[in-house]
N, C-alpha and C positions, 0 to 999 in steps of 0.2 A: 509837184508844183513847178511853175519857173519861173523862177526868182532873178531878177537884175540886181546885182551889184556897184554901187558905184564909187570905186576908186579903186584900181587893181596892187595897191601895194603890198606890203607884208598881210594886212590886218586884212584887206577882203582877199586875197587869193588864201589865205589860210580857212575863210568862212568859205567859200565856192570848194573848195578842198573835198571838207565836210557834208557839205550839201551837196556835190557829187557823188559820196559815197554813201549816201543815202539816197540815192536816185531819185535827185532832180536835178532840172534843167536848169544852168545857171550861163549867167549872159553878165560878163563883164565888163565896164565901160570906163575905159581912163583916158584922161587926158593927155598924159605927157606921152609921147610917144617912145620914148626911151624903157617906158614902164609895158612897152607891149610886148608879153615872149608869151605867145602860146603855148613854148614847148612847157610850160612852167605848170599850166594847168590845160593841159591838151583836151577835156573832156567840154571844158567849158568853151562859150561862145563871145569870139573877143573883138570890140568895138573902140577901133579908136574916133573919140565923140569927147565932145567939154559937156556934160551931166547936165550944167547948168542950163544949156540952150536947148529952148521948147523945141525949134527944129530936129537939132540931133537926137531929143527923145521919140519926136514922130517917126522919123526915118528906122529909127530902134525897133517900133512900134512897142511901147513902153506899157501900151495898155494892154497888151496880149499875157502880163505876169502878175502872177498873184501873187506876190510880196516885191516890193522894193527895200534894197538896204543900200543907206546913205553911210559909207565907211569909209571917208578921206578923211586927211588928218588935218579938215579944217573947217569948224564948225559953221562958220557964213555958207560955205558948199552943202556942208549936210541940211544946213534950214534950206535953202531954195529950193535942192532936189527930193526933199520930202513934199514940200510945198506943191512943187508942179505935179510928183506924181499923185498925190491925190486928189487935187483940185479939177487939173489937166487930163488924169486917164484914169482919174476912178480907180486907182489900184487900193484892194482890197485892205492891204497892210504893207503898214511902213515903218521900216525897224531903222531908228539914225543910232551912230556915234555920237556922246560927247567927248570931245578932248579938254577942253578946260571944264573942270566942274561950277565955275563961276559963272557957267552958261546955261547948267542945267534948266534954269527956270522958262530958259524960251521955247525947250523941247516939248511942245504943248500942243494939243489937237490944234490950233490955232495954227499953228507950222504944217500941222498935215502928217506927227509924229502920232503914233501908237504906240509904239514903245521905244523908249530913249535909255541908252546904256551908257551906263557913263562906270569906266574901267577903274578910275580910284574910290568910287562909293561901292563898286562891286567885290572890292578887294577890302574894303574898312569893312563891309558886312562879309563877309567869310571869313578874316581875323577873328571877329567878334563873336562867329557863331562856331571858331574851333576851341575858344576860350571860356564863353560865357557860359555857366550854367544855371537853369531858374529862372533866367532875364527873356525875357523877350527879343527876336529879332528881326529883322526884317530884312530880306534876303533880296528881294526882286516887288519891283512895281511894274502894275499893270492897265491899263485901260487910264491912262493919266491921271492916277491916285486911287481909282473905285477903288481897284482889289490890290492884297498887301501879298505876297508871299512870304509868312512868318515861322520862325522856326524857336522852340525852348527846347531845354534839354532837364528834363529831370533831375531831381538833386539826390543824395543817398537819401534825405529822409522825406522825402515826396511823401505826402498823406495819401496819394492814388497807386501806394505800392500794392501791390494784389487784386487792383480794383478793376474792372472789366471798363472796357472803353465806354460802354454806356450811363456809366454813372459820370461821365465828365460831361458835365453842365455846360454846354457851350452856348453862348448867343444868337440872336439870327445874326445875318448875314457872314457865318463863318462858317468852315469845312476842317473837319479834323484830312488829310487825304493822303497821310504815309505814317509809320511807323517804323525807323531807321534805330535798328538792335543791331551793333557788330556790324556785321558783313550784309545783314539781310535787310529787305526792304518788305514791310507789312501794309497790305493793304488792312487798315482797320474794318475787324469787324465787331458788332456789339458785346461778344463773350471775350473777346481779346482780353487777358490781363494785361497792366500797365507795369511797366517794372522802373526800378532805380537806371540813370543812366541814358533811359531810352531818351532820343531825339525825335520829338514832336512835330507834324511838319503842317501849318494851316495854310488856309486861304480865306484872309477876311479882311472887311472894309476897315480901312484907319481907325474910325470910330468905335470901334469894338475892340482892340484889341488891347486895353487895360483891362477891360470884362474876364478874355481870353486867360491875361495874367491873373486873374484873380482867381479865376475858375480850376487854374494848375494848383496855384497853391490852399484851396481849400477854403478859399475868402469867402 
């Protein structure tokens, strides 16, 4: 893919990093110009441009990349430049920063956001899901609420100890789609037994995912 990034600081030259060493094309654009060293991520392609201004994304040709990510560390920047790229160049997907979680609520297809990351709710739900066990959690949202990325973990005395994955009742609109034993990562299959311990891993709409709790513990 190639992906434009927009803000070259710590937080997006560590994502172009990444996504250079998964080969693709990444095109960096910051404003300050003090923040321009190539040598820093030599693979990438580096723009000094202000994100904000439709020209400088023309000139970028903004519309030639299939993902934008809005990662400055300041959320009025991340809503414009989500905005323009989708509005303005029809880019595919648009991945923003939030830096105050008091702003979450604006990171909305409305913005021209797909997905919105906001680093202290991502760190509250990973605490929770190295702690909680039986509970429900919710790891990552997707599609501006449709789909949840939820995770339980089994209790020692889980009712679906021995039980093969197909005896777990799930709802519509949810996916059972890993099984995390130890080290190993299971893809779920119908004779799969279910053991103590295991971490559960779905994908289902908000709406269901009380059902989801019920259906672990046997309700």
């Amino acid at each position: 893919m190639r992906v434009a990034i927009a803000g070259a600081g710590a937080v997006g030259r560590s994502i172009a990093l990444e996504l250079i060493e998964n080969d693709h094309q990444v095109m960096l654009i910051e404003r300050e110009l003090a923040n321009i060293e190539p040598e820093a991520v030599e693979q990438a392609e580096w723009v000094h441009a202000d994100a904000c201004e439709l020209a400088s994304l023309e000139e970028a040709s903004l519309e030639t990349c299939d993902v934008v990510i809005a990662a400055t560390g300041d959320d009025k920047v991340n809503l414009v430049v989500s905005l323009l790229a989708k509005t303005e160049f029809a880019v595919r997907r648009v991945v923003a920063r939030v830096n105050d979680p008091r702003n979450e609520w604006l990171f909305t297809e409305n913005w021209g956001v797909d997905v919105a990351v906001s680093t202290p709710r991502l760190l509250a739900a990973l605490v929770e899901e190295a702690v909680a066990v039986g509970d429900l959690v919710r790891l990552m949202t997707f599609r501006q609420g449709q789909a949840n990325l939820v995770e339980v973990t089994l209790p020692d005395d889980t009712p679906l100890a021995g039980k093969p994955v197909r005896s777990l009742s799930l709802p519509p609109d949810s996916a059972l789609v890993a099984i995390l034993r130890g080290s190993r990562v299971i893809v779920p299959q119908a004779d799969d037994a279910l053991e103590p311990g295991d971490e559960l891993v779905f994908v289902a709409s908000s709406a269901v995912e009380d059902e989801i709790h019920a259906a672990i513990h046997g309700r």
